[in-house]
Every structure is written in C-alpha cells, then in structure tokens.
C-alpha positions in Angstrom: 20.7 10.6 135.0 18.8 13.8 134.5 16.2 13.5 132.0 16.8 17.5 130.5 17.4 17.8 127.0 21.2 18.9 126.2 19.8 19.6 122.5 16.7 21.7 122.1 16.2 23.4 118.7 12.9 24.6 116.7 13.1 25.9 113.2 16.6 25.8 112.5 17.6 26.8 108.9 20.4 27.2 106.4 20.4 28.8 103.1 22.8 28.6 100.5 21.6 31.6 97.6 18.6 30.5 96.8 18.8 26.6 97.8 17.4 25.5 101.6 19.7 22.8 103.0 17.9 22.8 106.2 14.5 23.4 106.5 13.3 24.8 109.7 14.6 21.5 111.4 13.7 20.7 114.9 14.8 18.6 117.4 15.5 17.4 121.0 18.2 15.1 122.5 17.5 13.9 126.0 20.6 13.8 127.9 22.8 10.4 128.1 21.0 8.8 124.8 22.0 7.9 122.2 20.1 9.6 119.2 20.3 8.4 115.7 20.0 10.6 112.6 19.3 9.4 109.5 18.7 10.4 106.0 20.4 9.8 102.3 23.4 12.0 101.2 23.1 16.1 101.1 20.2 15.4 102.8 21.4 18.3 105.3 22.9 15.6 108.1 26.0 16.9 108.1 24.8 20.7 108.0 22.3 20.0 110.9 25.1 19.0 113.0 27.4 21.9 112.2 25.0 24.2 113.0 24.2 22.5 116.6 28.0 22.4 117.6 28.5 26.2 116.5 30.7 25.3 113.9 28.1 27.0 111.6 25.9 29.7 112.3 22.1 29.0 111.5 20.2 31.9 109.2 17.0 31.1 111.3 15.8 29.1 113.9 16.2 29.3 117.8 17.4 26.8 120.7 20.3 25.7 122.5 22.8 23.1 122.9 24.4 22.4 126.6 22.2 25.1 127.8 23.6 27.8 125.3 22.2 29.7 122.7 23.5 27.9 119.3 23.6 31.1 117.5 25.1 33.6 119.9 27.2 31.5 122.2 28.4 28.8 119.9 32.2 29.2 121.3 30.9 27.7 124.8 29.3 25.2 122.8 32.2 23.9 121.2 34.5 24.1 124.4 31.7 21.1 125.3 31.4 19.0 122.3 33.0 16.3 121.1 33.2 16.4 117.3 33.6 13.1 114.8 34.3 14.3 111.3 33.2 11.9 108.2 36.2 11.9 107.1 39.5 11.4 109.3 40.9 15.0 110.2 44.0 14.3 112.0 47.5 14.6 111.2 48.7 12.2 109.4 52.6 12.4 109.7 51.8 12.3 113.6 51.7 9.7 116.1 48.6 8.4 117.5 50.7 9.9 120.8 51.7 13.1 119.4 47.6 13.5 118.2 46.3 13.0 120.9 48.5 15.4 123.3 48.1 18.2 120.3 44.1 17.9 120.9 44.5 18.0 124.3 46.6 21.4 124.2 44.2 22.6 122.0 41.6 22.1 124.9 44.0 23.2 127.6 42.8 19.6 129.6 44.5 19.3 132.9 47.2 16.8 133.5 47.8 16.4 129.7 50.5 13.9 130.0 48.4 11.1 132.4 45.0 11.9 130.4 46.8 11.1 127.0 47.7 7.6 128.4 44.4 7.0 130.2 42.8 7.8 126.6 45.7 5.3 124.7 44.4 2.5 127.2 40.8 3.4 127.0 40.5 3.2 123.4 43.1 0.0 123.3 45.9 2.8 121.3 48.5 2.2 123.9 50.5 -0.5 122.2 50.6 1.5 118.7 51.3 4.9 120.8 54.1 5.4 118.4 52.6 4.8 115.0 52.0 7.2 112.6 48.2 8.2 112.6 48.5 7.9 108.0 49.6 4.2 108.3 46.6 3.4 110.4 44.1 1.3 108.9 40.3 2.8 108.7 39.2 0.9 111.8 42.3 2.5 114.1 42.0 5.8 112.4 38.3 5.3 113.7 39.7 4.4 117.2 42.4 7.7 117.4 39.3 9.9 116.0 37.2 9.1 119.0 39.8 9.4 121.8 40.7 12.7 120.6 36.6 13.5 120.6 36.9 12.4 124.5 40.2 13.8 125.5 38.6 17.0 126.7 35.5 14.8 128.8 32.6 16.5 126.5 29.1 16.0 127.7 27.9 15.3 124.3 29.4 13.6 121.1 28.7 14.7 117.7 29.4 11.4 115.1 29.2 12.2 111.8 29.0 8.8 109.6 31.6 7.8 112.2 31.4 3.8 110.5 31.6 4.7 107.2 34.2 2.7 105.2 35.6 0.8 108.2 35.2 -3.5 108.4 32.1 -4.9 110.8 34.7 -5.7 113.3 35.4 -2.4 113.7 31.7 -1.1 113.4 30.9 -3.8 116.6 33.7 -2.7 118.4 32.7 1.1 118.1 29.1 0.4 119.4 30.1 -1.4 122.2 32.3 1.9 123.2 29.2 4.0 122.5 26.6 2.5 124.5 29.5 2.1 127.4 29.8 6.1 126.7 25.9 6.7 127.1 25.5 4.4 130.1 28.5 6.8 131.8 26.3 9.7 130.6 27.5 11.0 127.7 24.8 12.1 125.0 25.5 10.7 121.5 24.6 12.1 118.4 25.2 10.0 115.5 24.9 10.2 111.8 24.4 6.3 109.9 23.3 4.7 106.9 23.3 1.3 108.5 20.2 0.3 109.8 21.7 -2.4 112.6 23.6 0.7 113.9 20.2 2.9 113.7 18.2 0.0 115.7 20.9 0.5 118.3 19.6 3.7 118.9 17.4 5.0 122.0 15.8 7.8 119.3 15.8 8.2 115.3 15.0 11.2 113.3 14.8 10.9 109.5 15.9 13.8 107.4 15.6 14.0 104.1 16.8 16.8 101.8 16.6 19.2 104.4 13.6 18.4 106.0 12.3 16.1 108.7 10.3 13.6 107.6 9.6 11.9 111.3 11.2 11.0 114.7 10.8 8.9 118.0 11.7 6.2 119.7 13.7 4.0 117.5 11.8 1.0 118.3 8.6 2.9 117.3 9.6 4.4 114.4 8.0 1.7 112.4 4.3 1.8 113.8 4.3 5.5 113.2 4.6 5.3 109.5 1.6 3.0 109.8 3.5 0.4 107.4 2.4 -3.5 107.3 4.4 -5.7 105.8 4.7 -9.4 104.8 7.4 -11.4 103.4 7.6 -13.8 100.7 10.0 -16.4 100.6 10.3 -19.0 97.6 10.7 -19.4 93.6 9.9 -16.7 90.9 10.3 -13.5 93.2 12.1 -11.5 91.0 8.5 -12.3 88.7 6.7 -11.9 91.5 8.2 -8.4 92.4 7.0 -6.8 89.0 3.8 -8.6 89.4 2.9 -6.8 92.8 3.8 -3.2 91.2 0.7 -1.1 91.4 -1.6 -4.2 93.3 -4.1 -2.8 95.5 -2.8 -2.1 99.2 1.2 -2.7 97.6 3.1 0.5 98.3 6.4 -0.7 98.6 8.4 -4.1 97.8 11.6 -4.8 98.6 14.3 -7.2 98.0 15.7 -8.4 101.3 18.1 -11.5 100.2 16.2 -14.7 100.0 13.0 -12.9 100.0 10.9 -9.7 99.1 9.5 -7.7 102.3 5.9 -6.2 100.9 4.5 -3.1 102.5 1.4 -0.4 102.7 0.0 2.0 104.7 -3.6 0.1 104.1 -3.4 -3.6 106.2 -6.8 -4.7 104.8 -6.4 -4.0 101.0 -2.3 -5.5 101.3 -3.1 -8.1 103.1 -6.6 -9.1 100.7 -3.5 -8.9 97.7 -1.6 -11.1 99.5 -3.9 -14.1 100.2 -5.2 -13.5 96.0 -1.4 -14.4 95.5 -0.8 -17.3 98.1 -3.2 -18.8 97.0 -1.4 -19.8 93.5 1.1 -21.8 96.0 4.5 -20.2 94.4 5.9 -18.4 97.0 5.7 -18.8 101.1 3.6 -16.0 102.6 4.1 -14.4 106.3 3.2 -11.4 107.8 5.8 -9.9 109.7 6.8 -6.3 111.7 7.5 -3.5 109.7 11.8 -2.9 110.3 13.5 0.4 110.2 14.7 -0.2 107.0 11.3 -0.5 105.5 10.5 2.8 107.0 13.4 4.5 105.8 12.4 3.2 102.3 8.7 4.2 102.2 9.7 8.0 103.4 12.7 8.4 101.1 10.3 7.3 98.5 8.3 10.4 99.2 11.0 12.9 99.9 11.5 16.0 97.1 14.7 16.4 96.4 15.1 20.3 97.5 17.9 20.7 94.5 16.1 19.2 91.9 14.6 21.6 89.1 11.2 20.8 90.3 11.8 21.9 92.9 10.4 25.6 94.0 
C-alpha cells in the first residue's frame, strides 16, 4: 500500500458574507487510512468535506484530492469519491434494489446487474432486496447508504456523521466494514462525535468553528495537548468537583460515570493538588492516561465560536 497522500490541502477557506466557516484549513490523508475528523456542530466538518469532494468550491486555499486540483477539477474528483451524507439521501419509495442500480447508472459502472447483487451480499441487503429503502430502520438505511457510496469502487470514502442516530449494533457493525474497507485500500474519511469510533482511527484532526485546533496520530493525540490527568473514584464527587474549580494545576474536571477524570497542562502543580486532597481520605486517587475525550474537552474549551458577536 502506497504511502502517498490521496488528500493534500493547505489553507482552504470558505466565506459566507462576512462569516469564515473554514479557516484556512489544512490537511493530509495518507492513502488506505482511516482518518477521523472531529469537532462540535457548525464547526465547519461538514463544509470541509464538501469542499474536498468538489461538491463546493473553496474561496481560498490550494491542493488536491486523488491527484486533482480541488478547485479546478472537482468533476474528476467526484467521479472518484464515495460520498455518506448525514442525513439519509436516497429514495425512499424505492427498493434497496431499485437504489442501488439507479446509483450505479448514475456512475455508468460496468456490469450493473451482477455489481448490484455483489453490493446486496457484501453489505448483507440481499435478503431485503425488495424492501422499500423509507421502511428501513436507521441501522439498514445506514447499510443501503454505504453500498451505494461503493457501487462505483471509489478510492476514497467521504463519511459524514455516518453513525449518527443508528443503535451500537449497528455502529459495531459499520466499523467492522470500515476497517475491512481500509485494509482492502480504500481511504476513509469520517466525520464522529463518538469518541470509541474516533480511537478507531489511524489519524484525528480536531476542528473547531472553522479552525484546526490539532492533528496526528490518533493514539497520540493525547500527549500532544500535554494533558495529565487523574481519576477519583468514591463518595462526595459531585462536592468534590466544585471544590477543585480554580485549584492550582486543575484545568479541567470531568464527570466520567462513577468517577471525575481531573486534568492540566502543568503535571507538578495537578498532581501537588491532588495529593493536598487524598490526603483527607474521601475519594480514591489514580493517575491515569489522558483519553481522547479529555482532549477533545480541554480544546473545545478554548475554541471561539467564529459566529459569536465577539467574535471579529
């Protein structure tokens, strides 16, 4: 697997009048990973993605995608791409069937009778083949959305909050197709707000309101904010949370079910906090890695809103 980048773009931006949705975003996808992108809602995901499949044309900013031009040769670009909408954008009074074999026309994909049924089996469709794509249920509608992304064999998918709404069975069962889809080859870009899907990720870039706040490997991600944390387990945490609020070295706490997840940039000064308050014996006291999620946190926390009136 060739280790070239099948997404390559620097300072790509969109304007709407006098708002900035994206930012002078960059980024770069190696090919046959899977790349997580993550970020709160009108962050600019959504935008981002447009703007790499040619669906929308960027107002600055430079690069490629597939080894094309994403601003001047975004109809190649498309021809290549598999697209996954956040919300489902077939037709409902059709069959799963009937889906299908329209997307594939719309491609012009060889065979278009046998590569229908090879994509029903694949995607475990064949046996509700005949069933109108409206009386799905979210996790099949999930399943027809993806085979018709794949009909056409693209070299890289584009997932758009592709999880959103559907049960965890579902949300297992669409991982396991993605990561059999990356080992085959295929790059994956996908949009979450679950963090067990982001640790599934090779790559993770946070956005937030049109910016990027940081990337890299996923299972850096962590070490690269520079957050320690430790987690305190026992009685009187909902006391204990108000009582850490503005301690020294206490940038962040959490509630994380059972127990509150307590995190700083500055080990030394946390940590000094954290001993002053085990030693009063209430709570249970271990130092622990920082996750995703307590990354995602700490940089939303510092995020500007670019629609807020504050804003410039």
């Amino acid at each position: 697997m060739s280790n070239s980048a099948v997404i390559d773009v620097r300072g790509i931006t969109k304007r709407y009048g006098d708002k900035v949705v994206v930012d002078h975003f960059d980024i770069t996808v190696p090919r046959g990973a899977i790349y997580g992108f993550l970020g709160p809602n009108g962050s600019g995901k959504t935008t981002t993605i447009r703007m790499l499949c040619g669906l929308l044309l960027a107002d600055a900013g430079q690069g490629t995608c597939l080894g094309f031009d994403v601003r001047s040769q975004a109809s190649q670009i498309k021809e290549q791409v598999g697209y996954m909408t956040q919300k489902f954008s077939l037709y409902e009074d059709l069959s799963i069937r009937e889906n299908l074999n329209f997307v594939a026309r719309m491609y012009g994909v060889n065979r278009r009778k046998e590569r229908v049924t090879a994509a029903l089996a694949d995607l475990g469709l064949a046996d509700r083949a005949g069933q109108l794509a409206g009386t799905l249920s979210g996790g099949w509608k999930q399943r027809l959305a993806l085979a018709a992304c794949l009909i056409h064999d693209p070299q890289l998918l584009l997932l758009d909050e592709p999880t959103a709404g559907v049960d965890p069975k579902a949300r297992r069962d669409f991982w396991d197709e993605i990561r059999r889809l990356s080992k085959a080859g295929v790059t994956v870009l996908v949009s979450t707000h679950y963090m067990d899907e982001a640790i599934q990720c090779d790559f993770i870039t946070y956005i937030a309101y049109g910016k990027k706040l940081i990337d890299g490997p996923a299972t850096e991600i962590p070490s690269l904010v520079g957050l320690s944390t430790w987690r305190a387990e026992g009685a009187e945490l909902a006391a204990l949370e108000l009582e850490l609020a503005g301690q020294p070295g206490v940038e962040q706490v959490a509630r994380f079910g059972s127990s509150l997840h307590v995190s700083g940039t500055d080990a030394d000064r946390l940590e000094a906090t954290v001993r002053r308050f085990e030693a009063t014996g209430k709570q249970r006291w271990s130092r622990q890695p920082a996750g995703l999620e307590e990354a995602f946190i700490y940089l939303m926390a510092g995020a500007q809103d670019n629609f807020s009136r504050d804003t410039a």
